[in-house]
N, C-alpha and C positions, 0 to 999 in steps of 0.2 A: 639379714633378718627381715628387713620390708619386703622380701620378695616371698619370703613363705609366711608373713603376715597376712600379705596380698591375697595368698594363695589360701590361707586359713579362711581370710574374711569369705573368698567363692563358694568353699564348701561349703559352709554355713549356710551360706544364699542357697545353695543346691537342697540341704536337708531341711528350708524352712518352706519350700513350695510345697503346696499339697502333691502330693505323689501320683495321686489318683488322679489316671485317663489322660495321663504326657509322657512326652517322653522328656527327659533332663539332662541336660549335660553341661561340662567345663574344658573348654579351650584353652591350650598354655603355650607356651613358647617349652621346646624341649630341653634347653639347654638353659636357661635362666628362670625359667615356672614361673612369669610374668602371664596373666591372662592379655588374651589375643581381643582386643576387639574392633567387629564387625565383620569377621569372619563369615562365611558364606555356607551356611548346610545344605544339600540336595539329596533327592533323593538318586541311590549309586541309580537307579535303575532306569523312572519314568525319567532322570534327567532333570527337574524339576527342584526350583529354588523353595524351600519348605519354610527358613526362618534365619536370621541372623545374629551371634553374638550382643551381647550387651555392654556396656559401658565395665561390667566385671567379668566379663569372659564365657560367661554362661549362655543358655540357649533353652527355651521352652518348647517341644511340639505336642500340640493338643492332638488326643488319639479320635481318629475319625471312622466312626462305625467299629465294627470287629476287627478291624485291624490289627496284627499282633505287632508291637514293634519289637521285640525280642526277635523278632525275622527281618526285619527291616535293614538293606542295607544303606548308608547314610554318605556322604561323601562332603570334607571339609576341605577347605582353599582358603586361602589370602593370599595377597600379592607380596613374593618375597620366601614362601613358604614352599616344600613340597606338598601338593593335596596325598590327604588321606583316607582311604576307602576302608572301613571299617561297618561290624557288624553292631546295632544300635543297642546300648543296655538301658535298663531304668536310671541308673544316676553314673552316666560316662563320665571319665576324665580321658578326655584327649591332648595329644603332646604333638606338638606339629614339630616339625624339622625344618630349620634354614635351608633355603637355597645355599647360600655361602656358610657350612655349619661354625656355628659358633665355639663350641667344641677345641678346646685349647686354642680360639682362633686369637689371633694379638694381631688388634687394628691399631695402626699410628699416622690417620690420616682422618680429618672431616669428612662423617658419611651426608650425606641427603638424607633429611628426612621422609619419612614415607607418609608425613600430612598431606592437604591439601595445599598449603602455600609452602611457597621455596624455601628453605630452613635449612643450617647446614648444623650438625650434632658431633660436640669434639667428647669424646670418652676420656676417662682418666690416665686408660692408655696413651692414648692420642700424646695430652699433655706431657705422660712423663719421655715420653720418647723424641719432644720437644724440648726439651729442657729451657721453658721459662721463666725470666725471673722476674715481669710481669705482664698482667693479663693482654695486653700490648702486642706480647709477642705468638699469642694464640691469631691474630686476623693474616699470618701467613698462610693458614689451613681453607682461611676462604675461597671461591671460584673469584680468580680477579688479584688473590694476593701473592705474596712473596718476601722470603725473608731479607730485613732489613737490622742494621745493626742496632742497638739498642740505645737509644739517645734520652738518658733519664734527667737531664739537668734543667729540661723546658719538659711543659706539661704534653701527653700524649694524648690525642682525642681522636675519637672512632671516626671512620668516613666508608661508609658503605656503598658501596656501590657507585663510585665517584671518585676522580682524581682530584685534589681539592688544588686549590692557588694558594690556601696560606690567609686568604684574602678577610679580616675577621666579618666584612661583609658578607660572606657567606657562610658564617660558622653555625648556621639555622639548623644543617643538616646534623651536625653532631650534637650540636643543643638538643633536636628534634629524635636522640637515639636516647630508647630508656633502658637504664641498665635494672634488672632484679635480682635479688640474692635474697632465696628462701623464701620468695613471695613479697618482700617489702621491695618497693624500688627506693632507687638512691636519689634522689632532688638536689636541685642545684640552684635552683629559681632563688636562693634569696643570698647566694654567691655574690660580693660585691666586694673583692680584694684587688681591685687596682688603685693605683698608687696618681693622683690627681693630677698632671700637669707633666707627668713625665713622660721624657722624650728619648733616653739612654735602653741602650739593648739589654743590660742590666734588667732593667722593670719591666721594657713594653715585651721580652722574649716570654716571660715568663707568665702574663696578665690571661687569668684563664675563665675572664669574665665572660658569662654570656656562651660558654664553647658547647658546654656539658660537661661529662663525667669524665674528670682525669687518670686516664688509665693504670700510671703507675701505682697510683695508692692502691689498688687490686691485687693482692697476692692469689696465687693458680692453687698454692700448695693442697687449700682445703678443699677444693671443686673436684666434684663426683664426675659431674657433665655441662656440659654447657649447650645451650643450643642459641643460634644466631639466627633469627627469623629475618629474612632479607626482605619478603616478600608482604602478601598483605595478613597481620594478626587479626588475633581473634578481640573483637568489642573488649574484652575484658580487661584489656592494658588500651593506655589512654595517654595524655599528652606528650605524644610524640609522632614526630614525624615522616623518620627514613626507617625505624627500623627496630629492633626489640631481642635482646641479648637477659635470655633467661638463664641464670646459674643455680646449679644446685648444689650444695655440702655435702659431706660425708658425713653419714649416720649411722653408728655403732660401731663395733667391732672388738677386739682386744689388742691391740697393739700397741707398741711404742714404737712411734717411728722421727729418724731423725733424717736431715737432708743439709749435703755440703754441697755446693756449688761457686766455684769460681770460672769465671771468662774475664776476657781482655780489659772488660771496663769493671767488672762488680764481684763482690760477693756477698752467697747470702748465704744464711744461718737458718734451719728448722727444725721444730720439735713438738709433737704432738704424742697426744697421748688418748689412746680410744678406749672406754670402758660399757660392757655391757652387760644387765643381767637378765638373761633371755623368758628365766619363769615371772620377771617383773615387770615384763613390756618395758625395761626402763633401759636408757642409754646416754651419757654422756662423753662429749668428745671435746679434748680443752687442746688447743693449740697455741703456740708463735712461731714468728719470723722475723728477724731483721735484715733490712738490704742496704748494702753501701754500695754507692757506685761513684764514679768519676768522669765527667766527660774528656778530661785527660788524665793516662796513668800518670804523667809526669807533674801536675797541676794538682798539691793535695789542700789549693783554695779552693777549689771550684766543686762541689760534691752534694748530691743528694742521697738520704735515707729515708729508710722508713721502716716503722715498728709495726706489727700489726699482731693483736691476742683476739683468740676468741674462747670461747662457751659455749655448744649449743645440747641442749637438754631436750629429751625425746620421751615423752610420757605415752602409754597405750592404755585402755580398760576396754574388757569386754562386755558386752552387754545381751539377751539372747535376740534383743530383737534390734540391737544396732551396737554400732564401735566408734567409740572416740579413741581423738588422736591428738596431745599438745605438745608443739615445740615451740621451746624459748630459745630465745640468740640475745647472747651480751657478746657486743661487739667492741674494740679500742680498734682506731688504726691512728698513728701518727706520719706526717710525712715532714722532712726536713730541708730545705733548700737554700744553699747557703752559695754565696759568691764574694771575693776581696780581692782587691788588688795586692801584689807586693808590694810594702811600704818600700823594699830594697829599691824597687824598681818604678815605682810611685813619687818621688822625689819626697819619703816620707811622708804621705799625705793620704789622709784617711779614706778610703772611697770602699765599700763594705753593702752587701744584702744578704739579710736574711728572709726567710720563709717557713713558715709552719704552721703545719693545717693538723689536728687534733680533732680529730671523730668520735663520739661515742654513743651508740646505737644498742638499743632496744625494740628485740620483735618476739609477740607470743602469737602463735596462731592456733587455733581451733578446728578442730573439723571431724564432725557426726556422719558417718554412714551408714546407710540401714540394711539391715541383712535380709530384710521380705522384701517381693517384689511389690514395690509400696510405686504408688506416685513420684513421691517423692525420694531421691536417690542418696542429696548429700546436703548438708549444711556447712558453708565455713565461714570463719570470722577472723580478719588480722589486723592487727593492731599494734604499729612502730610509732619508735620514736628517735629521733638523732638531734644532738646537739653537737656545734663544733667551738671550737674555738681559735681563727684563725689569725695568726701576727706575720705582720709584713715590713719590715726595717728597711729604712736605707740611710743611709750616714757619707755624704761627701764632705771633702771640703772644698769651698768656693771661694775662687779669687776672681774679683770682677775689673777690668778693665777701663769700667764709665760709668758715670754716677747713676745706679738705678734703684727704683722704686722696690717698697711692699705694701702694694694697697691693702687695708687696712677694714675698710669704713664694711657694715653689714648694712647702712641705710642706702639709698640714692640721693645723690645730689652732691653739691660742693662739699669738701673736704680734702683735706693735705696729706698726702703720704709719707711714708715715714721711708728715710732713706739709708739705702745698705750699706752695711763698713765692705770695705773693697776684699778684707779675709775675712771669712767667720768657717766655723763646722757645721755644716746643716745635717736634720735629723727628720726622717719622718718616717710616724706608721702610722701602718691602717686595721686600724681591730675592728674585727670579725666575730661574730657569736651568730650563724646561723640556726634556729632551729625549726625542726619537720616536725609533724606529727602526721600518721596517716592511719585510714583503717577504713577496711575492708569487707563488705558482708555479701556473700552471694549463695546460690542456692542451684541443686543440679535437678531440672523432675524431667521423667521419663512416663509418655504413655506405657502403657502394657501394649506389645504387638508382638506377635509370633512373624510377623512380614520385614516390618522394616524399626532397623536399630536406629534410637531418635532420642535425644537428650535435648532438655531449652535449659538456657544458663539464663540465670536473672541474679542481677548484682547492683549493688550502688557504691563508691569509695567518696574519700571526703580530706582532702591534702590541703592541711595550713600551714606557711611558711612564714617564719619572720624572724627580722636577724636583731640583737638585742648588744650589736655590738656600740662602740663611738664612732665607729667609718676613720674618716682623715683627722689624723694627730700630727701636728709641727706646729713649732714656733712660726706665728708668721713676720717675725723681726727675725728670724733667719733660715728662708725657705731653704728646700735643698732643688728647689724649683721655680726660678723664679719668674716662670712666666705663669705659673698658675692661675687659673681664674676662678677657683670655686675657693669658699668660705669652708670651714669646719663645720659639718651637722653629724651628730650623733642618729647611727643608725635604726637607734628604737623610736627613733618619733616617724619613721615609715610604717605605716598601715600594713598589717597582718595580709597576707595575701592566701588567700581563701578559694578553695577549688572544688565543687560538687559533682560529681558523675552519677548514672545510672546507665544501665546496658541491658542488653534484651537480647539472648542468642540462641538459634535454634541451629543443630546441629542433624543431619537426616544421611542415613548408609540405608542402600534398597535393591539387595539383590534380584533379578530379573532374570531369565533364560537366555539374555538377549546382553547381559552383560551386570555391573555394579554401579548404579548412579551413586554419587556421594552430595550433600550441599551442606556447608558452613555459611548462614547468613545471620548480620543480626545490624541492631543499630546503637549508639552510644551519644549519650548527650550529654553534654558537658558545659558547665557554667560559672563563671566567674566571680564570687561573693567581695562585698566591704568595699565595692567601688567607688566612689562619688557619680553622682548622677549624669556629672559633665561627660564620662567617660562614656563613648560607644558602645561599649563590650559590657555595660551595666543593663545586669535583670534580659541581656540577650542570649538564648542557648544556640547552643552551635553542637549541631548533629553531625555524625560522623554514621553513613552505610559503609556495612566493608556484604562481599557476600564472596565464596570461594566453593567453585563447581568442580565435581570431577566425574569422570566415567572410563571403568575400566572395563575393558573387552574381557569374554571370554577367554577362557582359557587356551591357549594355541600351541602347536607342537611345530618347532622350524629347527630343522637339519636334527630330528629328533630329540630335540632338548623341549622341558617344558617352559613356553614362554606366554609373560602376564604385559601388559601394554595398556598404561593409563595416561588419559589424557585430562588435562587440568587447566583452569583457567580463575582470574581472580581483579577484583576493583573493590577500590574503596577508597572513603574518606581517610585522611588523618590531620588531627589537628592539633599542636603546641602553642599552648597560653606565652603571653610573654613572662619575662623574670623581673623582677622587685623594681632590680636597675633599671631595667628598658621605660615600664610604668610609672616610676618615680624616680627620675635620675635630679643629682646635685644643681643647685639654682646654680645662674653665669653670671657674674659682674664682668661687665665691659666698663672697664676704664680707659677716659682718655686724659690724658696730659693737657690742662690748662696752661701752667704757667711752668716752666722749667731754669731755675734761677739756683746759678754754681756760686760759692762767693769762696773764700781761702781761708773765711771763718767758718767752720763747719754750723753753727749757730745762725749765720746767718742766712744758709742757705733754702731754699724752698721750692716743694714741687705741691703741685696744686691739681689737684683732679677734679672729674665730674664722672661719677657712678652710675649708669645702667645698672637695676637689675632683670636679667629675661628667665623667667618658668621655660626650660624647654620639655617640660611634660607633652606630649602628642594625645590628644582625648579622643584624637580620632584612629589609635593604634589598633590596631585587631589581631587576632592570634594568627600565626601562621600555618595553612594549608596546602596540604601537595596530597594531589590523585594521583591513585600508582595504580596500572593493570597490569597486567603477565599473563602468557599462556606457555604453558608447559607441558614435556611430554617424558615418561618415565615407562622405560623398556627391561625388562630382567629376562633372559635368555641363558635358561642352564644355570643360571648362579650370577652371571655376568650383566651386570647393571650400568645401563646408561640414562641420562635425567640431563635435560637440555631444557632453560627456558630463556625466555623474550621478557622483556619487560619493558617500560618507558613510567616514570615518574615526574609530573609536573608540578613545578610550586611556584607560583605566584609574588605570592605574598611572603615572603623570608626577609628575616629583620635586617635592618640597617639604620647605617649613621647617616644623615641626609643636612645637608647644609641647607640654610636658609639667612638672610640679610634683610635688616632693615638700615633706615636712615635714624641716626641722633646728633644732637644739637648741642654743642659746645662750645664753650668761652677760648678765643686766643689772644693770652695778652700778650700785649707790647713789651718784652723786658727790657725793650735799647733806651728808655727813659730812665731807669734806674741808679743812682747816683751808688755807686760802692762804696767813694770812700766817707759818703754822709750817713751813712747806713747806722744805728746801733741796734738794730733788731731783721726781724725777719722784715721782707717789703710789704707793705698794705696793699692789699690789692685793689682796695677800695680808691687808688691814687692812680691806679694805672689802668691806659687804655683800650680798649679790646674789640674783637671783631667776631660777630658769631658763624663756625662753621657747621655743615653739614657733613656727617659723615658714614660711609656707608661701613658696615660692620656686620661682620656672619656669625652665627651660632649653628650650631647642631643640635638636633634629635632625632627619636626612631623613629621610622616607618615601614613601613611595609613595601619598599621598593626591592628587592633582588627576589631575582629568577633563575630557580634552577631546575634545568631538566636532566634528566637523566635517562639514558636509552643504550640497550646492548643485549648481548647473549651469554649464557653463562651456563658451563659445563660442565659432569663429572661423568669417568667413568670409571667404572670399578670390575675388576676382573676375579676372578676364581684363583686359588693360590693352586701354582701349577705344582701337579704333585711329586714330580721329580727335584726342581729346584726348590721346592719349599720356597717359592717366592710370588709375589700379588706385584700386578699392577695397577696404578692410578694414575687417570688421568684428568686434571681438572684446570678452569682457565674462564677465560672471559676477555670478550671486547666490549668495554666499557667506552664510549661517548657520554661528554659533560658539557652541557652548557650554561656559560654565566651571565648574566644581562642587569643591567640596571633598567629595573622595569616602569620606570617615572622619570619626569625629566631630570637633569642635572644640571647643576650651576657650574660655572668656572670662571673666578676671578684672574688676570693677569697681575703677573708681579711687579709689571712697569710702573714707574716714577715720573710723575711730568708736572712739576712748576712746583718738588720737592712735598709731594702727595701721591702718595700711591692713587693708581687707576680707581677712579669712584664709576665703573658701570662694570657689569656684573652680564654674563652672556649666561643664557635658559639652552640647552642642548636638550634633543631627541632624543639620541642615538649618543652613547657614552658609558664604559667601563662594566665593558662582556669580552671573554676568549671562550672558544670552541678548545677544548681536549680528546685526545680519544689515545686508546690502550692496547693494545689484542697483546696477552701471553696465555702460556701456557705453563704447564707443571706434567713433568714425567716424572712418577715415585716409585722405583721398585723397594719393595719392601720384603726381607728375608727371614723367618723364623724356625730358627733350629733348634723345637723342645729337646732333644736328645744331647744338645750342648749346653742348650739356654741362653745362647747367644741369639739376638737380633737386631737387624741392620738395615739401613735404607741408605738407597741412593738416588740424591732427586735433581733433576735437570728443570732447571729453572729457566723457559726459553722467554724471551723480550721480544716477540718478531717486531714491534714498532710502537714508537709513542709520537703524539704529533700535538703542538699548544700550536694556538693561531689568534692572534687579534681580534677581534671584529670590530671592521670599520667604524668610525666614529664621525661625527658631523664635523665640520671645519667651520662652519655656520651656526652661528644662534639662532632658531627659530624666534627670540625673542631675547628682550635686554630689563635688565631691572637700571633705573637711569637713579642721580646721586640723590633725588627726592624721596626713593622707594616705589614710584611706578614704573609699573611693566609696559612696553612695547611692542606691537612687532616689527621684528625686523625687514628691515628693506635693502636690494641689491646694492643701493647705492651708498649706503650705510660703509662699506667698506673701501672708500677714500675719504671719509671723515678723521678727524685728526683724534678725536680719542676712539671713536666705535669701532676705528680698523685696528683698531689692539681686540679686538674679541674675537677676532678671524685668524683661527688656528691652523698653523701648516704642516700637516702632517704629511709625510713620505710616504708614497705603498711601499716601500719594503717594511715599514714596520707593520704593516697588516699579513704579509706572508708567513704561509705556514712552515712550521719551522719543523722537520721531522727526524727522529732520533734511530737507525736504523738499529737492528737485530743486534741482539747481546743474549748468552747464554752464562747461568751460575752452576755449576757443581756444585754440592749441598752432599755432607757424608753424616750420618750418625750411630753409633753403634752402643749397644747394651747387653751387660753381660750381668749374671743371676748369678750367685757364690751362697752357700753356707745354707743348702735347702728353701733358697729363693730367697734367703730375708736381707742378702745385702746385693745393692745392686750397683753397678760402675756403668757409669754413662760417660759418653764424649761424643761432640759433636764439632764440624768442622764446617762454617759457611764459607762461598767460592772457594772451594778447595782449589778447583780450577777454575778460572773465566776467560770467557772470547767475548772479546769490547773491540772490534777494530773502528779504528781512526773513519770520521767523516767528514765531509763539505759541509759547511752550513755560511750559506751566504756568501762565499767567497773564501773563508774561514776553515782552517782544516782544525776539528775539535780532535784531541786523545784525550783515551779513555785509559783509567786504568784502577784495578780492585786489589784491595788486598785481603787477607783471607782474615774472619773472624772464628777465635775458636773456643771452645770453654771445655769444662770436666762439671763430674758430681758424682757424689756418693749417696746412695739412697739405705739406710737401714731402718729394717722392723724387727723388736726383741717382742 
């Protein structure tokens, strides 16, 4: 239905220009009636570039002199297209033809987009011939990726263009990726569900602070298309850093359709229901899903779900001299993550987590387009809103060995702990109540030119976060953590975090005799509201150039095929605010033990502390930045398209946890004076003698230390479906290089004990915690379709020619030393035959710095789909390494085996 709305809306534009002394026409795609634009008109004859498509497909030529144009022969191109030579009318509709015809064509692979920057575009096709069961499993289609099994029990987070370590010091990149769906994107910034003190895999596997958007909560079922922008976007999306994953829904139709899928680990359940009434411009589409999975079949403790309903509502009205357009989205998504031990196998002892994340989203959008050729082209307005409500349990039971504390005190200074029974059941959560509001107003105007096609986008959005939950809930008379050092604060006394943008884009297509310049440039400013003034990044804007060039050659004929050859290049800013956590993270009490006194009356015993509290807020935090450029080149020869680009991305400034120590000052008393058996209460400490120590003590906060670069090439090509075997190839792939660095100095404390005192001087490093990665694969996909059985099939060779991680050196030396006072030094050679300062002199091996390289492995990947009952019911299966070649390698002396076992699943697709 939107494609011959599309097509409605052109006409119109075509019958509302004066008629008189032009000629008029409308450009389409032949196979899907989607207008073309920036298509290229010439005249067939002088050769000569006359005017170019519009942002609606259309094309204006002013009549010059007595010219007839009813004689006029006219000649249209786009890259991608056959050109068409045709005789010129008063109001043409021209229909271009794919190079690759679309035409019963069934793609099951990400194409290239044909924009200016890199973008890879996965069709619904695509998806269902993937059979995923969540969005996770769509970045096998990337240049770079590869399918992996499905691992839903820990959160999944995007990494583009990057091998990642895992490291959450660098987890800037997938923070820095924004997801949108239907125009709103999904926020994450006021995410603050980790569990305070914990150190168990249980918690810290699952801690999905700070990452970005967890991919499983993403169901594929409703997505039309998706497109993965790798490269540099347009101004008009904003805090982020690596990269920009646009989705779009399914809009209209009549169907009911339902979806069973089961594999090794999951199944899931769908059912949707499309309703349209065409003379009403009205459409509504209501769907759900539920997915259970297990990260073992045999393990029915261990299990994640997730529910997810939508709505979305499609309003049209015509107007003679423009058309609006509203859709509404109510969105639920639930997700569930649960883990227990076996009390069987637990020695009866409770040790249990839960997880649950509850979303519910609201988006209406707007948008006016005008059917004369006005100035102005389009007006839209969007307007979301998401609340969650997030719960995070953990329940052990704790049996402690030696008598230990739960500090207690919220002031500083003396005060007595309260001491733990040796069993107890600990319990804690952490609630969560994020909520977003976002909205969006931008505007499309277009000079009038018969020369060159030219749209300027101008917009503002306005993103406030804040989460309204309690944060950290537990007894603190019986942590389930008990080394904890932060207090309970309620997470609505954090400051609203408030985000302003404006953008400015001008977009220019300029057909030439001499070839197609193309330029996307624009700039984006973006600022940070409700800060305290202490704060850096207060009332400062931070500009963000992106600009994306291209030029495409004439049209060329090699080995008589017609061939289009454009070349492309792109830089720009991008920048990611930090998140609530980063900017306001939880106060530290540093407690130290005073007095430590056991007595066999539980009454009389006492432990005595002295409370630090340290603000680890950072005022001098800034958002994080990475320049990315690329040049790229994109070849179509006969139908057969190749698209190679280069890129390198530098970021700087990506967040991290950074240690920092000072010195405090505390009481140690004497308890060897204490008379036990004259005791009838606790001891006075006012009786007893004491000695003040210094002691050095670390905290953390953010900063702006980690570096990552990224650099590589990345490929696709795509072949013509040979017409005898009815089969297409594809071939897509990348070598991807990653590098990590800690880009600021680093501290490192030794764990040595000397005169029953841990080491009090603290070593400053250069050079400290970076590895080099790098990648090259490849992907061979034949793909098979035989309308005349309605069977289709692929078979894809998933080749690994090499992975390689590598160290990078690190200093064995301090350039500098923090001594037990809290002042810094520099260090000196001689420094290390000193009895404590040669404890700070690190001995590392070169072999731990060697590069460690993973040689060649290939996966066979089978999938097949087969159409029943006049196409409405459909039988999929799919089989990962059907086959694999892993042979055995050296590594250091070390012979590694390798070995895969095959992942496989089914699914039923029906529509009544």
């Amino acid at each position: 239905m939107q494609r011959c709305f599309l097509l409605m809306i052109a006409v119109v534009i075509l019958q509302s220009i004066n008629a008189q002394g032009v000629l008029k026409g409308l450009v389409t795609d032949k196979d899907t009636h989607e207008p073309i634009i920036g298509a290229t008109i010439t005249d067939a004859v002088k050769r000569k570039p006359l005017t170019v498509t519009n942002a609606d497909g259309c094309f204006v030529i002013p009549k010059k002199g007595d010219a007839q144009h009813s004689a006029q022969q006219i000649k249209i191109t786009y890259i991608g297209y056959k050109p068409l030579t045709v005789k010129a009318t008063a109001n043409g509709h021209y229909e271009l033809e794919a190079e690759i015809s679309k035409l019963g064509e069934v793609v099951v692979t990400a194409q290239e987009s044909r924009g200016l920057t890199s973008a890879s575009k996965i069709e619904k096709h695509a998806m269902e011939h993937l059979q995923p069961s969540s969005f996770a499993d769509l970045l096998e289609l990337l240049p770079g990726g590869s399918s992996k099994d499905p691992v839903l029990s820990t959160p999944n987070n995007i990494h583009i263009r990057e091998l990642s370590t895992g490291n959450a010091n660098y987890a800037t990149s997938s923070l820095g990726t924004s997801f949108v769906i239907d125009g709103a994107p999904i926020s994450t910034n006021a995410n603050m569900q980790y569990m305070a003190g914990a150190w168990d895999a249980a918690a810290t596997a699952r801690d999905n602070t700070n990452a970005g958007v967890d991919m499983r909560s993403i169901s594929t079922d409703d997505i039309e298309s998706v497109e993965v922008v790798r490269g540099i976007p347009s101004v008009e999306y904003g805090d982020l850093t690596s990269g920009l994953v646009k989705i779009e829904r399914r809009k209209g139709g009549h169907d009911l359709n339902f979806r069973l899928k089961a594999d090794m680990g999951s199944k899931l359940m769908y059912v949707a229901k499309d309703m349209e009434w065409q003379e009403k411009h009205l459409s509504l589409n209501l769907s759900a899903d539920y997915l259970n999975a297990k990260a073992d079949p045999r393990n029915r403790l261990e299990n994640y779900k997730r529910v997810t309903l939508s709505a979305r509502l499609n309003k049209a009205w015509e107007h003679e001299s423009y058309n609006l357009q509203l859709t509404t989205n109510a969105d639920y998504t639930g997700s569930f993550d649960n883990d227990k031990q076996d009390p069987d196998l637990n020695y009866h002892q409770e040790d249990s987590y839960k997880s649950s994340y509850n979303r519910m989203a609201l988006m209406s959008q707007l948008q006016m387009k005008m059917k004369r050729q006005l100035w102005l082209k389009s007006v839209g307005l969007t307007v979301s809103a998401a609340y969650e409500h997030n719960l995070m349990e953990r329940t052990r039971f704790i049996q402690l060995s030696r008598m230990t504390v739960a500090p207690t005190s919220k002031e500083e200074g003396e005060n007595d702990a309260y001491i733990l029974p040796f069993k107890y059941v600990g319990y804690h959560k952490v609630d969560g109540k994020p909520l977003n509001t976002y909205a969006k107003l931008n505007m499309r105007l277009q000079v009038p030119s018969n020369k060159v096609s030219n749209t300027l986008l101008l917009g503002a959005d306005w993103n406030i976060d804040k989460n309204l939950g309690q944060g950290q809930v537990f007894d603190p008379y019986k942590p389930v953590y008990t080394s904890i050092s932060s207090r309970q604060r309620a997470l609505k006394e954090i400051p609203a975090n408030h985000r302003v943008s404006a953008y400015a884009e001008e977009n220019i297509k300029w057909p030439t005799p001499v070839g197609t310049f193309e330029l996307m440039a624009g700039i984006r400013g973006t600022q940070m509201l409700n800060l305290p003034q202490a704060y850096t990044m207060h009332g400062k804007t931070y500009w963000d150039p992106r600009a994306n060039i291209g030029y495409t050659l004439p049209k060329l004929t090699v080995f008589g095929k017609p061939t289009f050859i454009r070349l492309a290049g792109g830089i720009g800013q991008h920048t990611k605010m930090p998140t609530m956590e980063q900017l306001f993270p939880d106060k530290l009490y540093i407690d130290f033990i005073q007095l430590n006194y056991y007595h066999d009356n539980p009454d009389y015993r006492r432990i005595n502390l002295m409370t630090y509290i340290r603000d680890p807020r950072n005022t001098a935090l800034e958002p994080a930045r990475n320049l990315k450029w690329e040049v790229s080149t994109d070849i179509t020869l006969g139908g057969n398209r190749l698209a190679v680009t280069f890129f390198r991305e530098k970021m700087t400034s990506g967040f991290r946890s950074q240690s920092y120590y000072d010195t405090y000052t505390y009481k140690q008393y004497d308890a060897s004076a204490i008379n036990a058996d004259a005791l009838t209460a606790q001891p006075d400490l006012g009786s007893l003698t004491y000695q003040e120590v210094n002691e050095l003590a670390g905290y953390a906060n953010y900063t702006n230390g980690s570096l990552t670069l990224k650099e590589g090439i990345e490929y696709t090509l795509e072949t013509v479906r040979f017409p005898v075997i009815l089969t297409r190839l594809t071939i897509n792939g990348a070598y991807l290089r990653t590098t990590y660095n800690n880009s600021i100095v680093d501290s490192y404390r030794p764990s040595v004990v000397i005169d029953n005192r841990q080491l009090q001087y603290v070593g400053l490093y250069a050079n400290d915690d970076g590895s080099v990665r790098e990648q090259f694969n490849t992907n061979f996909t034949l793909d098979t379709d035989v309308p005349k059985l309605k069977l289709g099939f692929s078979l894809s060779a998933q080749c690994l020619w090499f992975t390689t991680s590598q160290r990078k050196e690190v200093s064995n030396y301090p350039t500098q030393y923090i001594a037990p006072d809290g002042s810094i030094h520099e260090w000196q050679d001689e420094y290390a035959n000193d009895t404590y300062l040669r404890w700070l002199v690190r001995d590392y091996s070169a072999s731990l710095f060697e590069k460690n390289r993973v040689p060649f492995s290939m996966n066979l990947n089978f999938k097949v789909t087969k159409k029943l009952l006049d196409d409405r019911l459909n039988v999929a299966m799919f089989c990962n390494r059907l086959l694999n070649y892993a042979p055995d390698y050296d590594s250091r002396g070390t012979t590694i085996r390798r070995h895969e076992t095959p992942y496989f699943g089914l699914e039923m697709n029906l529509k009544i």
